[in-house]
C-alpha positions as CSV (number, residue, x, y, z in Angstrom):
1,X,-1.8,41.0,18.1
2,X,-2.2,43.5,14.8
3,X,-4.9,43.1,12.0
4,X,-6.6,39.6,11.3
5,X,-5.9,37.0,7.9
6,X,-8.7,35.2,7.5
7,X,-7.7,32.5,4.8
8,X,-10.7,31.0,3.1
9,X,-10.6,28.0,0.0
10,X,-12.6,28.5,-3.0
11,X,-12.6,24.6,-3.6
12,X,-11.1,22.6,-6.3
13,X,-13.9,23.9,-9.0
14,X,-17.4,25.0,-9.2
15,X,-19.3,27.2,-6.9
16,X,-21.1,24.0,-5.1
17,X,-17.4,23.1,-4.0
18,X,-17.7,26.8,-2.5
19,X,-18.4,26.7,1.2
20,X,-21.2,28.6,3.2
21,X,-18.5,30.0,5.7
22,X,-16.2,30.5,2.8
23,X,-18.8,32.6,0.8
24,X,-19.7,34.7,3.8
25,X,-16.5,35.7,4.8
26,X,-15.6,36.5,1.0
27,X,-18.6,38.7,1.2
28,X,-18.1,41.1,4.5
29,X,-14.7,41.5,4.3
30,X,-13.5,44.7,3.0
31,X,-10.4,43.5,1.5
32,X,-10.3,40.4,-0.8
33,X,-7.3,39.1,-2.0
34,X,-7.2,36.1,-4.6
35,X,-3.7,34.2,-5.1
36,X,-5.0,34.2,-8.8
37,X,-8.1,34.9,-10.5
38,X,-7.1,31.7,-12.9
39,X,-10.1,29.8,-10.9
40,X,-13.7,28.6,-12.2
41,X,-15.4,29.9,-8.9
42,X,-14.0,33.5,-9.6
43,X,-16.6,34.1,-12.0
44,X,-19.5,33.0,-9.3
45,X,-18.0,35.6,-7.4
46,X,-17.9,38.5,-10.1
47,X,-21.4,37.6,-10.5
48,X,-22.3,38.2,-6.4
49,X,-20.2,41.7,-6.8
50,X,-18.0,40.3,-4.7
51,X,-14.8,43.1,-5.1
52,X,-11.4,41.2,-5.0
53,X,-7.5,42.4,-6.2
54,X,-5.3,39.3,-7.3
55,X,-1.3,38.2,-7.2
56,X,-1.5,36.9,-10.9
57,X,1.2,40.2,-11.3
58,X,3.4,38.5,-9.3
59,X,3.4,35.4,-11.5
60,X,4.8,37.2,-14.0
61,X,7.6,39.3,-12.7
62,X,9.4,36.5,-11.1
63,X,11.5,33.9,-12.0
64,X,10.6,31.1,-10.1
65,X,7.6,29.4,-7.9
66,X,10.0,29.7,-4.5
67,X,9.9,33.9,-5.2
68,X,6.4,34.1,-6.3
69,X,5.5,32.6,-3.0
70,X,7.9,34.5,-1.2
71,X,6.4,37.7,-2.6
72,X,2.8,37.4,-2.0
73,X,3.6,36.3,1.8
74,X,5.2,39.4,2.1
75,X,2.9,41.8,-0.2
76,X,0.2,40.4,2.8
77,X,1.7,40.9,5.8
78,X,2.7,44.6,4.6
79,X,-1.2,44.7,4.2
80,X,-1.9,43.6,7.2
81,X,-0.1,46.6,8.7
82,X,-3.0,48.8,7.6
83,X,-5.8,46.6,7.6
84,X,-7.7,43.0,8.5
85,X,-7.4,41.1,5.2
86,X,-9.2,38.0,3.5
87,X,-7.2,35.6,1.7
88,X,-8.7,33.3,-0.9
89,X,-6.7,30.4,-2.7
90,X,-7.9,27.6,-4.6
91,X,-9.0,24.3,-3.0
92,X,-8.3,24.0,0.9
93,X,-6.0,26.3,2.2
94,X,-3.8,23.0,3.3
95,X,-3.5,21.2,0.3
96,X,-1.0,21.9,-2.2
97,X,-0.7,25.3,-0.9
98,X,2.6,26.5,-0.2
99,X,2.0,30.3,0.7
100,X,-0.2,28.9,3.4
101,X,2.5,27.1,5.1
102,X,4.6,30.1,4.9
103,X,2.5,32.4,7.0
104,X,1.8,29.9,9.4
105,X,5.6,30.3,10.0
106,X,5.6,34.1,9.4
107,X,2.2,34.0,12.2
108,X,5.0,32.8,15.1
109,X,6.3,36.3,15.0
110,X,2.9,37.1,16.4
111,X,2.0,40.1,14.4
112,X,-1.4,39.0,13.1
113,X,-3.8,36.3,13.3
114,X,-4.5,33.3,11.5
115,X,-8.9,32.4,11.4
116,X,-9.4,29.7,9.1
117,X,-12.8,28.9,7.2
118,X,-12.9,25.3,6.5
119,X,-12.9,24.3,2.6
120,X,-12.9,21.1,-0.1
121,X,-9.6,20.8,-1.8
122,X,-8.9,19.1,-5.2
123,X,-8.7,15.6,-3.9
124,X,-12.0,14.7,-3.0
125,X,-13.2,16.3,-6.1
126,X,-10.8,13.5,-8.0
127,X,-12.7,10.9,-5.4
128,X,-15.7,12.2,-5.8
129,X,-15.1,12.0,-9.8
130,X,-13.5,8.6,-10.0
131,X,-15.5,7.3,-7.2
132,X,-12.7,6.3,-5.0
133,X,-12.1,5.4,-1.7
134,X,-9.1,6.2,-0.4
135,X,-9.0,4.4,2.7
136,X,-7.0,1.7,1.3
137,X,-4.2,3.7,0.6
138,X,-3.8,6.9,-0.9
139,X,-0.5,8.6,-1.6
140,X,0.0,12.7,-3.3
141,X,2.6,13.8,-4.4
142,X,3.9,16.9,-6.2
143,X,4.7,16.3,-9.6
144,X,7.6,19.2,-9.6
145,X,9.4,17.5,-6.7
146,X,8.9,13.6,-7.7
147,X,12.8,13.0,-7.0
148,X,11.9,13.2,-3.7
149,X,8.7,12.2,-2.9
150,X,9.3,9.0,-4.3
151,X,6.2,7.2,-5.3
152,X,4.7,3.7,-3.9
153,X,3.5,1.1,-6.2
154,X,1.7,-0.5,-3.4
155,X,-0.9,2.3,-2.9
156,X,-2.6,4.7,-5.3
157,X,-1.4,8.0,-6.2
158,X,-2.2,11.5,-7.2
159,X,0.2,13.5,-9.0
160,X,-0.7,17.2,-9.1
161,X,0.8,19.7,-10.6
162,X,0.8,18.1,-14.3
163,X,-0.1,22.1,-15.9
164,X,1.8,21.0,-19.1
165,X,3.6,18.9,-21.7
166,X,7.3,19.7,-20.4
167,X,6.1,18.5,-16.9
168,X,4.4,15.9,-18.0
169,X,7.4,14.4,-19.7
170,X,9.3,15.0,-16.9
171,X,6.8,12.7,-14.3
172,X,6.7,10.1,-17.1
173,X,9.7,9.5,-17.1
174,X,10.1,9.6,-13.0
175,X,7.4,7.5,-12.6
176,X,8.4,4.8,-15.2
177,X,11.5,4.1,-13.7
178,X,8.7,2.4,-10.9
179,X,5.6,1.8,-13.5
180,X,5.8,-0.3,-16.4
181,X,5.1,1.3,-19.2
182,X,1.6,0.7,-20.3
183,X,0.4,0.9,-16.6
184,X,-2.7,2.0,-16.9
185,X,-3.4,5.9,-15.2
186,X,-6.6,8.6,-15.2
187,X,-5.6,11.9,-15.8
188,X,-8.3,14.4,-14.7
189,X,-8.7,18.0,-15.5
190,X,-10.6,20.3,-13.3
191,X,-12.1,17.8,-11.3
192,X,-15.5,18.8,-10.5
193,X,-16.1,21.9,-12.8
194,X,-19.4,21.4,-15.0
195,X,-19.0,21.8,-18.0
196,X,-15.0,21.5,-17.9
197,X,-14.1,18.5,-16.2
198,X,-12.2,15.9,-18.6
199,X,-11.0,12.2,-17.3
200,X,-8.8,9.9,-19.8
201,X,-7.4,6.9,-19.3
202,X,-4.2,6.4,-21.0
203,X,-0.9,4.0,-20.6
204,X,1.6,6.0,-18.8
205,X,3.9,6.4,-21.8
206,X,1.7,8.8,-23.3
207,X,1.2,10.9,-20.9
208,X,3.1,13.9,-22.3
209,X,1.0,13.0,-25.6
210,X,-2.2,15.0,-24.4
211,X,-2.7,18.4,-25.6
212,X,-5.2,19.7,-22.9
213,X,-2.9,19.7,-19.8
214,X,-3.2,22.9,-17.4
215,X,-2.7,24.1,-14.1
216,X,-6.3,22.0,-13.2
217,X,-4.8,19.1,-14.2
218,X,-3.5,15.9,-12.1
219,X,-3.2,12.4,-12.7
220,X,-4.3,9.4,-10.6
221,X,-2.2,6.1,-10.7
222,X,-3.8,2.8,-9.5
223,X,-1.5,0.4,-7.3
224,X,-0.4,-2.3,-9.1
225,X,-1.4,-5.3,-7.6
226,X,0.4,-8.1,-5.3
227,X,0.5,-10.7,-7.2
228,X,1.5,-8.5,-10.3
229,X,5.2,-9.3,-10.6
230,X,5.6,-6.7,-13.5
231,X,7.6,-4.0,-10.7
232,X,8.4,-5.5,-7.3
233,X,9.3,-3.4,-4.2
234,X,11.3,-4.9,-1.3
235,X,7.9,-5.5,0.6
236,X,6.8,-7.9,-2.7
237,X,10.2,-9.9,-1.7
238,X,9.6,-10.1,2.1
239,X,6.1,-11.4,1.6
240,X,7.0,-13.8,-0.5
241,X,10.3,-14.6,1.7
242,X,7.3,-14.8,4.3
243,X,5.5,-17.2,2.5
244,X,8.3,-19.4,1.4
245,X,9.1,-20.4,5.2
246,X,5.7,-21.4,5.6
247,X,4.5,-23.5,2.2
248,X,8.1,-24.7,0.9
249,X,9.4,-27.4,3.2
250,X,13.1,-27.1,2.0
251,X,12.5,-23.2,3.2
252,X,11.1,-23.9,6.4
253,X,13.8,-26.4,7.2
254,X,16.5,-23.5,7.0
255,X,18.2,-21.9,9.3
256,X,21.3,-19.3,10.1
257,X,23.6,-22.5,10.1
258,X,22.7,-24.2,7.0
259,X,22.4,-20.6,5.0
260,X,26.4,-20.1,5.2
261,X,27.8,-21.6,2.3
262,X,25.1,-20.5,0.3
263,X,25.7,-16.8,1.5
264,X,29.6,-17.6,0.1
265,X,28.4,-19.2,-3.1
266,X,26.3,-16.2,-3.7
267,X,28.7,-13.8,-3.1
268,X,31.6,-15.6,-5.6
269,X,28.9,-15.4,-7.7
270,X,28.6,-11.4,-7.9
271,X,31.9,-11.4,-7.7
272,X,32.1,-13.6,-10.9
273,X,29.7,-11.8,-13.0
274,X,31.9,-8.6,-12.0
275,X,34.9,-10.0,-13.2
276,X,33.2,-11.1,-16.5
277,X,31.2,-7.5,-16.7
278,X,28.5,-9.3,-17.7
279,X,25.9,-6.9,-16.2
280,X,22.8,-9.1,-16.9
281,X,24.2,-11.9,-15.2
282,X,25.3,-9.4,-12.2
283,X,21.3,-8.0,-11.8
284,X,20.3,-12.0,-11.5
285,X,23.3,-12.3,-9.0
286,X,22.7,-9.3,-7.1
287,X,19.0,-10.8,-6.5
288,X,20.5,-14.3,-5.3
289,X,22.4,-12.3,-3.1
290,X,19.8,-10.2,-1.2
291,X,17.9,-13.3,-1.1
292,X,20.5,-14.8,1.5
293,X,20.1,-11.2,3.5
294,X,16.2,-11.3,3.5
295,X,16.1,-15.0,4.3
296,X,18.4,-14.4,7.0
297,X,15.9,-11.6,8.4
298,X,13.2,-13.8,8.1
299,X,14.6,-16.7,10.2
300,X,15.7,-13.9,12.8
301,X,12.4,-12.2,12.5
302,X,10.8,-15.9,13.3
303,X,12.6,-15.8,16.7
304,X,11.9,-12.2,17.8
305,X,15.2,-11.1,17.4
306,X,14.9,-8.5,14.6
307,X,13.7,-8.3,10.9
308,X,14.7,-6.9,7.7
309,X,13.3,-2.9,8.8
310,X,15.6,-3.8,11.7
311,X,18.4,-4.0,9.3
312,X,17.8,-1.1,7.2
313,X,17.2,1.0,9.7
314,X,20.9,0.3,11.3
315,X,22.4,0.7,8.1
316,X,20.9,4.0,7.3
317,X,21.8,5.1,10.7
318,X,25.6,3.9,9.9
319,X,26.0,5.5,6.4
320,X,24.6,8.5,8.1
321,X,26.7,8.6,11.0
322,X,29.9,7.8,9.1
323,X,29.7,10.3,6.5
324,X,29.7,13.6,8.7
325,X,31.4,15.0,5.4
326,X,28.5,14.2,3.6
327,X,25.4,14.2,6.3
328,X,27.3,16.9,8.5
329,X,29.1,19.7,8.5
330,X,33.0,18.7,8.1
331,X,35.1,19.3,5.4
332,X,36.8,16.3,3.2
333,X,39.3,17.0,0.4
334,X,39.1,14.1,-2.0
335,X,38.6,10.5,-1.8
336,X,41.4,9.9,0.5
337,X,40.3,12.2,3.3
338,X,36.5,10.8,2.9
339,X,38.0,6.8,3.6
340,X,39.8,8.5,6.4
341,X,36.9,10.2,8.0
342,X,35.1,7.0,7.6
343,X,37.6,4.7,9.1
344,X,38.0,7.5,12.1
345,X,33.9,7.5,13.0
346,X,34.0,3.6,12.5
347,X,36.9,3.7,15.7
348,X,34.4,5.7,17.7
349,X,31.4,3.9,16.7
350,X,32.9,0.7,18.1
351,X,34.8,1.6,20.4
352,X,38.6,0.7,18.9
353,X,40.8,2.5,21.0
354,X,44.1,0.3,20.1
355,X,45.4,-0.8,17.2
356,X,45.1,-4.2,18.9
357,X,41.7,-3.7,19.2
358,X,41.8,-3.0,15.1
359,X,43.6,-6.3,14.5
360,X,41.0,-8.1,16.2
361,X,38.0,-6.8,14.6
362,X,39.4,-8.8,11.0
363,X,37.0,-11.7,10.7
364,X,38.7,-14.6,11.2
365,X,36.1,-16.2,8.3
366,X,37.8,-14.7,5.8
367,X,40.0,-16.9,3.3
368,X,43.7,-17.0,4.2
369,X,45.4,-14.9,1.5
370,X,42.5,-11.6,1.9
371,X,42.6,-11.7,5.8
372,X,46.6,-12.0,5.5
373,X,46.4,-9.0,3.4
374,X,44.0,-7.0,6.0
375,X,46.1,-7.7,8.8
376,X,49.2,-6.4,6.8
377,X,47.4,-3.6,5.8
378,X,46.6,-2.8,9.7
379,X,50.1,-3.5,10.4
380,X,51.1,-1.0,7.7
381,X,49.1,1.8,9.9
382,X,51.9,1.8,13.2
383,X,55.2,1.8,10.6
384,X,55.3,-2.2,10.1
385,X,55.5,-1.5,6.2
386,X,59.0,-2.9,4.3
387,X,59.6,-3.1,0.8
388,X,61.7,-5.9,1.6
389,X,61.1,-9.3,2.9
390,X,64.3,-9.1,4.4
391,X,63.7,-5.8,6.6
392,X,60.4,-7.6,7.6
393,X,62.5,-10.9,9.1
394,X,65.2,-7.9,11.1
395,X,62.3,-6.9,12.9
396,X,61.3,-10.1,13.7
397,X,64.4,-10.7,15.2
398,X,64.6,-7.4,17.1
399,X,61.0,-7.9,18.3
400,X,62.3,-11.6,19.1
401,X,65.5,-10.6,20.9
């Protein structure tokens, strides 16, 4: 199996964060190797004689975060040719710690071993120093990679990796476009370190305003509450949708039948504020709109049949599954060859083998002039496409004959 990597945390601060285990194994090993010596517990260590060599070299030949990683994973295992090695990085090794999760991968190849000393990470020294519980609800999230981690108004948050004024601009601006404004946050720098700890409450829009930000900074954002109404979510809407069926007679006296025409009204009414490019008028529309789609969800949630996930879900699923050019691997040139590879997986996916089958599928709900225009269109597909109204009636004839 080759040498052993024991991978030890130093915790998120001070030496009390420092583990028994963690501080024994640190002391009988014969090689110690520190991600980086920028860590408050390093100086404990100096202080036991503990002998260590760092990676904070690698930090500043490369480039990137991705090859800095990259390099120390393999600056170990080539260590771990000659010798057992102890690896120490800050907090819990399974927290925020992306050269962890590497050699766990480089591990399958099964030419060393993985013992793990157990250690406290950064986030229950933010608990611990806001005195909060997270069992209500606790999201983290990396404040380099907020684009897609997308945060949750409906739960707190922790956002790490705040280390400075550029980055902190960068997760303002991400997160207010899901915050208001002045939402109230905490930002905390090295949580649980005497002597250095700092906590200040700010409004989010001045987050990139403090001076003090470093790598021990994070920032912890409370949920906003239910009946806040400041930045709704979809699950705001369905609650309320929820509600509505139950308290508001009118509501409760709906159903799929007597929706329709105001499904159609809503829709004319988009349609309407398009025409006019009144976009202000199209966000209020859009809203009346979805609210036919939730309330329709609602009633069919009400008999078991499915609910609005339900419908998400499929249509997530379909924009997926018809956009192999996108989602897949084929190969579209332009917009032309993308509606055609959409139009082809929409055949398979219902199963339209004839163009018979195609003309069937038009909704016969449409009004008379667009469903006239579809089935010409279809038409248009097998060669029944004349500039003339007069080659049109011939093959009428012919066809009649």
């Amino acid at each position: 199996m080759g040498h052993v990597l024991t991978i030890v945390g130093l915790g998120p601060g001070g030496k009390d964060y420092l583990t028994i285990s963690a501080l024994e194994a640190l002391k009988k090993s014969k090689r110690v190797v520190l991600r980086t010596e920028k860590h408050p517990t390093v100086a404990y260590l100096d202080s036991l004689g503990i002998r260590y060599e760092s990676f904070d070299f690698v930090y500043e030949e490369k480039e990137n975060f991705e090859d800095v990683y990259q390099t120390i994973v393999d600056n170990l295992v080539d260590m771990l040719h000659e010798e057992d090695v102890c690896y120490a990085v800050p907090g819990s090794p399974f927290v925020a710690e992306n050269t962890v999760q590497l050699l766990i991968e480089k591990q399958k190849t099964k030419q060393f071993q993985i013992e793990w000393i157990p250690a406290v990470s950064f986030i229950e020294a933010i608990l611990h120093t806001l005195h909060k519980d997270p069992v209500s609800g606790l999201k983290i999230a990396d404040g380099l990679r907020l684009e897609e981690q997308l945060p949750d108004v409906e739960t707190d948050m922790i956002v790490t990796q705040v280390y400075n004024q550029m980055v902190a601009s960068q997760t303002k601006l991400a997160l207010m476009e899901y915050y208001p404004d002045a939402h109230r946050i905490i930002v905390v720098r090295a949580a649980g370190v005497p002597g250095e700890e700092k906590i200040q409450e700010i409004p989010l829009y001045e987050l990139d305003r403090i001076s003090w930000l470093d790598y021990l900074t994070s920032i912890y954002i409370p949920k906003i509450e239910q009946d806040s109404l400041e930045s709704c979510t979809m699950n705001h809407l369905l609650r309320i949708m929820k509600r509505l069926r139950v308290d508001c007679p009118w509501d409760a006296k709906q159903t799929h039948e007597t929706l329709k025409p105001h499904l159609i009204e809503e829709a004319y009414e988009v349609l309407e504020a398009l025409d006019n490019e009144d976009m202000d008028l199209l966000e209020e529309e859009l809203g009346d709109l979805l609210l036919q789609i939730v309330f329709h969800a609602q009633i069919a949630s009400e008999a078991a049949y499915f609910d609005m996930r339900d419908v998400l879900t499929r249509l997530c699923r379909k924009l997926i599954y018809r956009h192999p050019h996108v989602f897949g691997k084929k190969k579209v040139q332009g917009d032309s060859e993308a509606l055609q590879s959409w139009e082809e997986m929409k055949r398979k996916e219902k199963g339209i083998q004839t163009y018979t089958d195609n003309l069937l599928r038009i909704p016969k709900h449409l009004p008379a002039l667009m469903r006239s225009y579809k089935v010409q269109k279809k038409a248009a597909e097998v060669g029944f496409d004349w500039e003339h109204v007069e080659d049109a009636l011939k093959k009428v004839k012919e066809e009649y004959s």
